[in-house]
C-alpha positions in Angstrom: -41.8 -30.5 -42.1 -40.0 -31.6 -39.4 -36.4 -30.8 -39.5 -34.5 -27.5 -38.3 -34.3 -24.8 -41.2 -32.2 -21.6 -42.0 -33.1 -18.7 -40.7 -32.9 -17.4 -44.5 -36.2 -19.8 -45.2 -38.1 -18.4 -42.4 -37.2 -14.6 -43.2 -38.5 -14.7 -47.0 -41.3 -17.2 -46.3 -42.5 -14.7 -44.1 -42.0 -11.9 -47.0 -43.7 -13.9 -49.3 -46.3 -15.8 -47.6 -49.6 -16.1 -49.8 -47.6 -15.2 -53.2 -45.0 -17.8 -52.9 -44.8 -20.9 -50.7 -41.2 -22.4 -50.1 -40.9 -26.1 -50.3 -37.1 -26.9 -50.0 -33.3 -25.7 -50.5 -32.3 -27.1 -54.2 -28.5 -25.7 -53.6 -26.4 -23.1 -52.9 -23.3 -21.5 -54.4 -20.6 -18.2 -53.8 -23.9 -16.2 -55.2 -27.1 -17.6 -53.8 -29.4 -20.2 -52.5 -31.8 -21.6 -55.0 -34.7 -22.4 -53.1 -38.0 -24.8 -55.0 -41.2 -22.7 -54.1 -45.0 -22.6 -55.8 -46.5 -20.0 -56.9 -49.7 -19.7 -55.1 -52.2 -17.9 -58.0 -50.8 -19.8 -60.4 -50.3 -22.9 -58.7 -46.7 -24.0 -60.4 -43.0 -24.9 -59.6 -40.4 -21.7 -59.4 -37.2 -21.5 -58.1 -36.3 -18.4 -55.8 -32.1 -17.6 -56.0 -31.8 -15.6 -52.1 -28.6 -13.7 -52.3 -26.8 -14.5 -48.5 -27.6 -12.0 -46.2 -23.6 -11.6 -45.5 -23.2 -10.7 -49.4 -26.7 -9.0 -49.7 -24.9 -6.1 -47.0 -22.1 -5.3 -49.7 -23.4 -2.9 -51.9 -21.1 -4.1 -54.9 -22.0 -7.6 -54.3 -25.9 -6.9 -54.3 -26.1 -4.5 -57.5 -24.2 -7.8 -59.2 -27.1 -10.4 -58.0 -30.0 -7.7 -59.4 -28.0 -7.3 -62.1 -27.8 -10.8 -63.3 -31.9 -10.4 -62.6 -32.1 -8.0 -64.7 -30.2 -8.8 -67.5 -31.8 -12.4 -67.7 -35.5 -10.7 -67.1 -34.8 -9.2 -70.5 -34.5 -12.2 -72.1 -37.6 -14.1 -73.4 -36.8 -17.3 -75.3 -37.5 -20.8 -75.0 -33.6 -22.1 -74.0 -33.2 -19.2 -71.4 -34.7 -19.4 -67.8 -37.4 -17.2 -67.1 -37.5 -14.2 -64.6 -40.8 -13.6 -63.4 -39.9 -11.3 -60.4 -36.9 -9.6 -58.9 -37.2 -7.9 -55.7 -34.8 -6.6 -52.1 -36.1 -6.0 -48.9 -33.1 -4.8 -46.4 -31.2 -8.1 -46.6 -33.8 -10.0 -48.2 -32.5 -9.7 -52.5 -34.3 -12.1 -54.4 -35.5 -13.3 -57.5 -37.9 -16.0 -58.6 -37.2 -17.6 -61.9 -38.9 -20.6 -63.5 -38.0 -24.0 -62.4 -36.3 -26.0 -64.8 -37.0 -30.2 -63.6 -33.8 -31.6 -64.4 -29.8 -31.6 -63.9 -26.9 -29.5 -65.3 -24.6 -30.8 -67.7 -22.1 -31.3 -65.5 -24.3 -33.6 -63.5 -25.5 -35.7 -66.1 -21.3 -35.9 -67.2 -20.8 -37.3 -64.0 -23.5 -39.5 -63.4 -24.0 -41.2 -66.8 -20.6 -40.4 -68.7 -20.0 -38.5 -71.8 -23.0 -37.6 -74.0 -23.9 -39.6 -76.8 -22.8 -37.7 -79.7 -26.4 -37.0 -81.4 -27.7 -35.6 -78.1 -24.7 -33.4 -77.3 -25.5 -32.0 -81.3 -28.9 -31.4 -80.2 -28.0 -29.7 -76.3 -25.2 -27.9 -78.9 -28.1 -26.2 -80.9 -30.1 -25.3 -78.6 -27.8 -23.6 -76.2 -26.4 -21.6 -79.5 -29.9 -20.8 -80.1 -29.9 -19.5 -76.4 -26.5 -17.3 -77.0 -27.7 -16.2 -80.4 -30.3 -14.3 -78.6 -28.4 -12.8 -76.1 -26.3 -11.5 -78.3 -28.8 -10.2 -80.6 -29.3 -8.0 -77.6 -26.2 -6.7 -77.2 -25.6 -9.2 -73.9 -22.5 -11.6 -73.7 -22.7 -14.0 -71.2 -19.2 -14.5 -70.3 -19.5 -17.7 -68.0 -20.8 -20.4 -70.3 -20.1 -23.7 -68.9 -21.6 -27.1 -67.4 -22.9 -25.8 -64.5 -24.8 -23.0 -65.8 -26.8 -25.6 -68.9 -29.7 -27.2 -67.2 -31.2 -30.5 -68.8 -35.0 -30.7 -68.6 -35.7 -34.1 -67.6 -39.2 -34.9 -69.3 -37.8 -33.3 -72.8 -34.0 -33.4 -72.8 -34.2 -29.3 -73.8 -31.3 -27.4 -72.9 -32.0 -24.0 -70.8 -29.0 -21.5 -70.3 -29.2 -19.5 -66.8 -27.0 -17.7 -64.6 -26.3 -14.6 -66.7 -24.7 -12.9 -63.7 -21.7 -11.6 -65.0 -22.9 -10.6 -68.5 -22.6 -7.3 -67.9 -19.3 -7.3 -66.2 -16.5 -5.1 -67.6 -13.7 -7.5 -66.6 -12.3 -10.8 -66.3 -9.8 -10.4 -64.7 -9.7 -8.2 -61.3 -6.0 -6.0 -60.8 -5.7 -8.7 -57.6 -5.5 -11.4 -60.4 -8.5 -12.9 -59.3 -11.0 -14.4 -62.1 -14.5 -13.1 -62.8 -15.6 -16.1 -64.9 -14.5 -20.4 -64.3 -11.0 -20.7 -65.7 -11.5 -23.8 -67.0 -14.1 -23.0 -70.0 -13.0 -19.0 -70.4 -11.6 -18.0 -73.7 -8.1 -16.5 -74.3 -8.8 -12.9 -74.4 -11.2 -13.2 -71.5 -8.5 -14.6 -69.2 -6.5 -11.4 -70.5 -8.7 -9.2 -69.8 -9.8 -7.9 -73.2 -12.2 -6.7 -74.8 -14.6 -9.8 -75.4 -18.4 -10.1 -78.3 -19.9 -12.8 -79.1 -16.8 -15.2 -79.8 -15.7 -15.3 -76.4 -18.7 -17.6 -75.4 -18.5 -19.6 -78.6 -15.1 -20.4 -77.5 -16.5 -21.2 -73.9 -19.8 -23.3 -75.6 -16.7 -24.9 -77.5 -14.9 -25.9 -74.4 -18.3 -27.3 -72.5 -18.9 -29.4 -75.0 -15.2 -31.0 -75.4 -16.3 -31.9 -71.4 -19.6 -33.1 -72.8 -18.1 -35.0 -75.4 -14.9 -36.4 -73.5 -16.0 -36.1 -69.8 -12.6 -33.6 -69.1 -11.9 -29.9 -69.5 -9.7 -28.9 -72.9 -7.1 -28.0 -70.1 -6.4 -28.7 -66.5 -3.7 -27.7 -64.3 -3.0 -27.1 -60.3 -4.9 -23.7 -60.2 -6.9 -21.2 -62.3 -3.8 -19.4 -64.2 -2.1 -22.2 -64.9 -4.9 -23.2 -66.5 -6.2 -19.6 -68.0 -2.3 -19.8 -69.5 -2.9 -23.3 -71.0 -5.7 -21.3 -73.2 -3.7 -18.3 -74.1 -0.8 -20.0 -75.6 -1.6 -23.8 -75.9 -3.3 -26.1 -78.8 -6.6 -28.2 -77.3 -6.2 -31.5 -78.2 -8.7 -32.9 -81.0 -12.1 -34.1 -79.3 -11.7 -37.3 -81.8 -8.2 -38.3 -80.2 -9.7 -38.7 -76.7 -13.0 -40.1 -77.9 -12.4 -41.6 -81.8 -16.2 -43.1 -81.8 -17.0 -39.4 -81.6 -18.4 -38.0 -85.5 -15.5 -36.5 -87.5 -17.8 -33.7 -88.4 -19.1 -32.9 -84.8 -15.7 -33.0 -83.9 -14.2 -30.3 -86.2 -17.1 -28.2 -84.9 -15.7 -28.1 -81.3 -12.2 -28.2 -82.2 -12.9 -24.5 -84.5 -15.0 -23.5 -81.6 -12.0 -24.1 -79.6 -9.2 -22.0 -81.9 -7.0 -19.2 -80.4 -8.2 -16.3 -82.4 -11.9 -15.0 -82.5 -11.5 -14.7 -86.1 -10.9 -18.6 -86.7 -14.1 -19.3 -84.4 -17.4 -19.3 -85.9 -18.7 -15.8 -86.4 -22.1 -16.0 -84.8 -24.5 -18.3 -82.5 -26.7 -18.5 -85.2 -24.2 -19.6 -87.4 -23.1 -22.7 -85.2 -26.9 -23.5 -84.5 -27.5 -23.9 -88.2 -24.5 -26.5 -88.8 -25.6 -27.9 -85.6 -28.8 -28.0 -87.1 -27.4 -29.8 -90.1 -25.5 -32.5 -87.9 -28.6 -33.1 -86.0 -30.5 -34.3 -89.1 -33.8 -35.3 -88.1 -33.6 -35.8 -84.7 -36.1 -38.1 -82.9 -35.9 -40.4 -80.4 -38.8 -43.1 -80.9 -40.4 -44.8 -76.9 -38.7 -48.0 -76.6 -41.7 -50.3 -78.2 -41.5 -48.3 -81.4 -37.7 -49.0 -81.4 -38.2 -52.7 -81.0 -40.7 -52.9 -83.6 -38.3 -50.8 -85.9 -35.6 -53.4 -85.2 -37.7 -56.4 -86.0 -39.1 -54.9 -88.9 -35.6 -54.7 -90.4 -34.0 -57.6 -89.5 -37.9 -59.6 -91.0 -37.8 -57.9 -94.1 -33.9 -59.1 -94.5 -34.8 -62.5 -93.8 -38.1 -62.8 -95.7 -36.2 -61.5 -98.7 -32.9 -63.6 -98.4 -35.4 -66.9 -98.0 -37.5 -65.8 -101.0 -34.5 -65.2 -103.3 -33.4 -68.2 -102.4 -36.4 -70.1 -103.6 -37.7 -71.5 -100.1 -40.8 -69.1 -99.7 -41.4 -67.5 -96.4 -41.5 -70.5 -94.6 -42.0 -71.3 -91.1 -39.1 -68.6 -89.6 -40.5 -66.1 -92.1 -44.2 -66.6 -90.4 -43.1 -66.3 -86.8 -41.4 -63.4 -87.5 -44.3 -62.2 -89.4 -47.2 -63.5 -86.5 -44.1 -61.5 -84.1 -44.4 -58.1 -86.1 -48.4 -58.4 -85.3 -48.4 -58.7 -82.4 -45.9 -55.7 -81.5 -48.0 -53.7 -84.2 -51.2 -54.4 -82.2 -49.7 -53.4 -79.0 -48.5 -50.1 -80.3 -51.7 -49.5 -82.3 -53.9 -50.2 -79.1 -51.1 -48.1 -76.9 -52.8 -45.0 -79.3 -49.9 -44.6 -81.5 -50.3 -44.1 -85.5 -49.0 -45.1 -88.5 -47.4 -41.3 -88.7 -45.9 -42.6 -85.7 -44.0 -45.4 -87.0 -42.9 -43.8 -90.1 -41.4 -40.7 -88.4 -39.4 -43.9 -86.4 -38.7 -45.7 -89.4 -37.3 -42.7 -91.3 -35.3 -41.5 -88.4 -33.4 -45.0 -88.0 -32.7 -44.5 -91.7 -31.1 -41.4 -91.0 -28.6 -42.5 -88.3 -28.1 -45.5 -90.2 -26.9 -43.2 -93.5 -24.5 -42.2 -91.0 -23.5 -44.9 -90.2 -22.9 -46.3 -93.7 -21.2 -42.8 -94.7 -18.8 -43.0 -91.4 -17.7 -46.5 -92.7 -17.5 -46.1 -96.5 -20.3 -49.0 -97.4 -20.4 -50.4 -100.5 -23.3 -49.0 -103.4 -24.7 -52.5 -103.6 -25.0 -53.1 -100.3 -26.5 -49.3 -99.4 -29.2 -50.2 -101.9 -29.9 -54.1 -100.0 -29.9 -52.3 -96.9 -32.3 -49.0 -97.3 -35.0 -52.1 -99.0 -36.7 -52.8 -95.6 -37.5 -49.2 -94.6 -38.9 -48.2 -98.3 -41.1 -51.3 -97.7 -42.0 -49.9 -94.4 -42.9 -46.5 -94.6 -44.5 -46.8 -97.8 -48.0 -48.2 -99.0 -47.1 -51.8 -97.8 -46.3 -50.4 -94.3 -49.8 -48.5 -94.0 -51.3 -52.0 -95.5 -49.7 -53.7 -93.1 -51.2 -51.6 -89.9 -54.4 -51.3 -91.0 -54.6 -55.1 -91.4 -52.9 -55.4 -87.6 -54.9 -53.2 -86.0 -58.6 -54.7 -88.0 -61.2 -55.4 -84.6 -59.0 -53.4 -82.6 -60.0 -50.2 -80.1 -57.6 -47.9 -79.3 -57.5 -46.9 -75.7 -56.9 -43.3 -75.1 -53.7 -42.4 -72.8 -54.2 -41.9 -69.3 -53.9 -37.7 -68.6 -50.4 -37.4 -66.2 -51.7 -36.7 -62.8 -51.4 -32.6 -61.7 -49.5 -31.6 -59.1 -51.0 -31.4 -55.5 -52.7 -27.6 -54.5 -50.1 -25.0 -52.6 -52.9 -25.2 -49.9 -53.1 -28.6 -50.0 -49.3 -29.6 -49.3 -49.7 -26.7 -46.9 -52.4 -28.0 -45.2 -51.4 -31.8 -44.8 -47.2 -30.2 -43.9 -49.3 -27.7 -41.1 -51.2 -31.0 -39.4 -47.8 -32.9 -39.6 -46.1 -30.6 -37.2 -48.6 -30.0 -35.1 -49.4 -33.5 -34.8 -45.8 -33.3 -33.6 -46.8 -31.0 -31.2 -46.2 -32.1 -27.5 -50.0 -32.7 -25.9 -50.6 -29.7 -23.6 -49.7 -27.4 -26.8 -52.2 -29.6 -28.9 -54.7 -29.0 -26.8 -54.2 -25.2 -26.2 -54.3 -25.2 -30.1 -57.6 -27.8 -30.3 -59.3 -26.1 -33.1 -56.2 -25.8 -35.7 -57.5 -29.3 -37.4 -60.3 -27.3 -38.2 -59.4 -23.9 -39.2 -56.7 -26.1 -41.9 -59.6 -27.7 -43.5 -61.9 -24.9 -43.5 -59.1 -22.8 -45.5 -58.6 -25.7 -47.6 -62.2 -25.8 -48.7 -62.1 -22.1 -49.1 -59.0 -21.7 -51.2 -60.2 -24.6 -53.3 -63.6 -23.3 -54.3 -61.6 -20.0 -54.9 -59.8 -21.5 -57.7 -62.8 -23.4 -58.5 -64.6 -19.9 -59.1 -61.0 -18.8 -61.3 -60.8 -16.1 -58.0 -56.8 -15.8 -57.4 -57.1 -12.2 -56.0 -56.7 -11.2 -52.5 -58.8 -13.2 -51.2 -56.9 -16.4 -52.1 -53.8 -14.8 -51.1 -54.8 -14.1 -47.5 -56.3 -17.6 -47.4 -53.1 -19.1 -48.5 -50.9 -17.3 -46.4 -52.7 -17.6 -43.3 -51.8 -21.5 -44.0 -48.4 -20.9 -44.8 -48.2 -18.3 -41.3 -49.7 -21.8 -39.1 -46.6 -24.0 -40.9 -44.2 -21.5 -40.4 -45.3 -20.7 -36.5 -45.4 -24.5 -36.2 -42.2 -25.3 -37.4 -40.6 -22.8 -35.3 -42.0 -24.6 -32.1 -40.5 -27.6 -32.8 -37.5 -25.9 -33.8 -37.2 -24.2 -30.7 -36.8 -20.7 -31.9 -40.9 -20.1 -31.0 -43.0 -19.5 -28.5 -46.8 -20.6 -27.6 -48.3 -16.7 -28.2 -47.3 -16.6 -31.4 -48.8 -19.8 -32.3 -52.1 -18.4 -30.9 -51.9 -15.2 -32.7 -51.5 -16.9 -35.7 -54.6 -19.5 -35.0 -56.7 -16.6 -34.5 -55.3 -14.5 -37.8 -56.1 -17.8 -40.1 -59.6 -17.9 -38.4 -60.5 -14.4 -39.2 -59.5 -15.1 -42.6 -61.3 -18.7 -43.1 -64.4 -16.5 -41.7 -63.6 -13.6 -44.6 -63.3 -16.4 -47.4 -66.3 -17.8 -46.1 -68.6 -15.0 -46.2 -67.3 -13.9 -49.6 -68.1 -17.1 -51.3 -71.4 -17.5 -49.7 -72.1 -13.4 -50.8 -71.0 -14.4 -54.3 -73.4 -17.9 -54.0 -76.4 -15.7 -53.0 -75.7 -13.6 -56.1 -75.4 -16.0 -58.7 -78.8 -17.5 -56.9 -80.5 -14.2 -57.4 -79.5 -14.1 -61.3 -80.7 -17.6 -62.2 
């Protein structure tokens, strides 16, 4: 780590040197910087949210940011970021939160377009799951929108956060200014009434007409305008701005969206369950199961059309036949199961009865086309796979590689910058090479033991004390001493870890 950073980063890496170890800025907003950090005993991703120092000295503005810590700390479900610490020291107000690898609705809007309308039914649920909690426990969360829906990348989950004004006893300040974003608040938030659990249905209602549509129900030139627009004006129908868009789907926003609470759905729970319904079995097969699912309809069409027309399989029917093999032994060698390709078969079926019901298909023609994935998923399917797969060895899937140690990125980021170093300071500081590795060793045969008590702490800090006193050399806000007293800090402590594991070796020796 090269490059000049805030004074914020060095202040709270300082704080939490040995617990935490700060790897980069992710954002900031009116409300905080979200910083990406490790957890040092556990060894994971978290995000830390740093109120600004200039907001942390206003007492109102500080009890708001523990307050949103608070409120979301009491909140344990699977859709809702984790809090696993909230703490203030002088201007330092922080908490750490779980780290959520992905983007916010808004950002996956933007970068890729409206939502397909199955996986917005699916981000629909879950978020109402989210709500449906919250509520249960008396907490509204009164700024539902894009931003605040984060997108796990590896699983497409949705995860609520930001609960920061859920406790907030108006929307709308006597100044006229807006606690809340204007374009997704409900009618009787923007007037400053009394809002429950329909105020953030109606808000969940709105996001998702920008998830579906990729606009806001209502824009305008500024926040009343628009927070009038949702008092006393009709949103348009999700279906007339996107028609491909499922009627059904649609008339769940569009009652999300209605004037009075009463019209709205009553619940969370409520909406998740005919969200749940719309879903249907929702599964989204890797792309080689896909492709074999496609073939294996369109062969079974044209095996059976050929056959009924008294010309046998033929040569088309056994290339496409000698084709399915081939793809069947790739996916049987890849690991994958015949459980595996019925659970695709049988969830193309049910976005194809969707299909057919959307357009109005004929009886006849329903029955023609749900032939292939009987054949499929049933007895001659399983027939079929075991014959594919008959000589063949499955070869197990490689384990994903873990992420790097803290001490380990700390280590290799600590020799960066002082490689950096100019040569006169390298020189003064000859031995830091050393004491690096020998901390490295020590921390990693802590783990190794399953020690993550002090001992690990004070060996991790000490690393994360040489990066820090490093990077303010090159950043010019340093000076040589400290540099020294910190060299000679992390070789007391190498020493300590040392001594401890080579106690606890003697002991273990002893007992054997």
């Amino acid at each position: 780590m090269t490059a000049p950073i805030s004074a914020e980063f060095l202040a709270l890496q300082e704080l939490l040197a040995g617990r935490y170890s700060i790897e980069r800025e992710l954002g900031r907003g009116g409300m905080g910087i979200v910083l990406l950090a490790r957890d040092v005993a556990l060894d994971r991703p978290v995000a830390i949210k740093l109120l600004p120092p200039h907001l942390a000295s206003r007492p109102d503005e500080r009890e708001r940011f523990l307050q949103e810590a608070r409120t979301a700390a009491g909140l344990a479900h699977p859709n809702i970021v984790p809090i696993h610490l909230v703490e203030a020291h002088g201007d330092l107000v922080f908490f750490v939160m779980g780290f959520v690898d992905g983007e916010t609705l808004r950002e996956r809007v933007e970068r890729g377009g409206p939502l397909p309308p199955r996986l917005a039914m699916k981000l629909l649920q879950e978020v109402a799951w989210a709500l449906g909690a919250a509520h249960q426990r008396g907490v509204i969360h009164r700024d539902v929108k894009p931003d605040n829906i984060m997108i796990e990348r590896a699983t497409e989950r949705a995860v609520v956060t930001d609960f920061g004004i859920a406790l907030g006893s108006q929307s709308v300040a006597s100044d006229g200014s807006v606690t809340g974003t204007a374009r997704y608040m409900s009618p009787e938030q923007a007037c400053g009434e009394p809002v429950d659990a329909r105020s953030d249905l109606y808000s969940l209602g709105a996001t998702f007409f920008y998830a579906l549509t990729g606009r806001a129900p209502f824009e305008a030139a500024n926040a009343p305008a628009i927070l009038t627009k949702h008092v006393y004006e009709i949103a348009p129908l999700v279906q007339t701005l996107r028609p491909e868009v499922p009627a059904k789907l649609g008339s769940v926003v569009d009652r999300l969206l209605r004037k009075a609470p009463a019209e709205r759905f009553q619940t969370a729970d409520d909406l998740a369950r005919v969200a749940g319904e719309l879903v249907g079995r929702d599964f989204r097969a890797p792309p080689l199961l896909r492709a074999f699912v496609r073939n294996a309809q369109v062969s079974t069409l044209v095996l059976l059309a050929s056959v009924l027309a008294g010309k046998g399989t033929g040569i088309i029917g056994a290339i496409l036949l000698f084709q399915l093999v081939v793809v069947a032994r790739r996916l049987l060698k890849d690991g994958y199961t015949f459980g595996d390709i019925r659970a695709a078969l049988l969830a193309e079926r049910q976005v194809q009865q969707e299909e057919d019901e959307a357009i109005k298909r004929r009886r006849w023609f329903l029955r023609l086309d749900s032939l292939w994935y009987r054949i499929w998923a049933g007895r001659a399917g399983r027939s079929f796979f075991w014959l594919a797969g008959w000589g063949l060895k499955a070869t197990a899937r490689p384990a994903l590689p873990s992420v790097e140690r803290t001490e380990l990125v700390l280590g290799r980021s600590a020799l960066a910058a002082y490689n950096a170093l100019p040569e006169q300071e390298r020189r003064q500081a000859r031995d830091l090479p050393n004491v690096v590795e020998r901390l490295e060793t020590g921390t990693e045969a802590l783990r190794a033991r399953g020690d993550t008590g002090k001992s690990l702490t004070e060996a991790v800090a000490a690393l994360e004390h040489l990066r820090l006193a490093l990077v303010k050399r090159q950043s010019g806000v340093g000076v040589p001493s400290d540099l020294t007293l910190v060299l000679e800090r992390a070789r007391a402590i190498g020493e300590h870890v040392d001594r401890r594991l080579a106690a606890v070796a003697e002991v273990q020796a002893l007992l054997e």
